[in-house]
C-alpha positions in Angstrom: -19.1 -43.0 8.7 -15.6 -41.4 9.4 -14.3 -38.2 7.7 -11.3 -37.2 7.9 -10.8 -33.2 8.7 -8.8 -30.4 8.3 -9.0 -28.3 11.8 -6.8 -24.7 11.4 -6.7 -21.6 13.2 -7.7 -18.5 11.2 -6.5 -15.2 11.4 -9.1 -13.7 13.3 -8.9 -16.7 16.1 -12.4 -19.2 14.8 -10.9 -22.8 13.6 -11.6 -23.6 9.9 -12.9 -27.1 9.8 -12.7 -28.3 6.0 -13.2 -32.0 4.7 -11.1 -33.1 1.8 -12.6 -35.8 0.7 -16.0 -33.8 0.2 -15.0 -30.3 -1.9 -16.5 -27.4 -0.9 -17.8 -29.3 2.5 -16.3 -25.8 4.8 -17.1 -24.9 8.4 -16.0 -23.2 11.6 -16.0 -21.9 15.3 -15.3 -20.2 18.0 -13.2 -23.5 19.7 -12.2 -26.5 18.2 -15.1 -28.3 19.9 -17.7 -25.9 18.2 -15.8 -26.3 14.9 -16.0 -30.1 15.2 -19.9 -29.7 16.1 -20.6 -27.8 13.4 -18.7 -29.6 10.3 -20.6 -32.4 11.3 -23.6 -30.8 10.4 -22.0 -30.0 7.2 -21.2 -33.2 6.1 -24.8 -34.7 7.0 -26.2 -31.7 4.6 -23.6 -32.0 2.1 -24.0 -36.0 1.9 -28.0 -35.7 1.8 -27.7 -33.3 -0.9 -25.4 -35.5 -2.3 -28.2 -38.4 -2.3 -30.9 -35.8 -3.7 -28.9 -35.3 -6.9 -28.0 -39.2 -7.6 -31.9 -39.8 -7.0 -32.4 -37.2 -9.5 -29.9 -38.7 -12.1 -31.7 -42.3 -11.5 -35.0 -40.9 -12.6 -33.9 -39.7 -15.7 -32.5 -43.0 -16.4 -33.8 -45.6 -18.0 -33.7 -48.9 -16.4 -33.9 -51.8 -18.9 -32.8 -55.4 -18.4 -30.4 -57.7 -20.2 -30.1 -61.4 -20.8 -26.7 -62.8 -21.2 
């Protein structure tokens, strides 16, 4: 998968790596490299979370079929 990111320098020098397309999906580093490292790891977290919830909204759903 591709993500597009956000890379900026922060105030106190560490890059801010944030992904828009995944709110709240936030990380940084030391270097651009280590900031690009570690959002990665962010977004495989945020998306496997992101599979834990829909799993939990299936199984409160009732699955039925429907003959047209």
């Amino acid at each position: 998968m591709k993500f597009k990111v956000v890379l900026e320098q922060g105030e106190d020098g560490y890059y801010v790596v944030t992904v828009p397309s995944l709110p709240g999906c936030i990380s940084q580093g030391k270097t651009k490299e280590e900031a690009l490292e570690n959002i990665k790891e962010a977004i495989e977290l945020y998306l496997e979370v992101l599979q834990e919830k829909e799993l939990k909204k299936m199984q409160k759903a009732e699955i039925v079929e429907v003959i047209v």
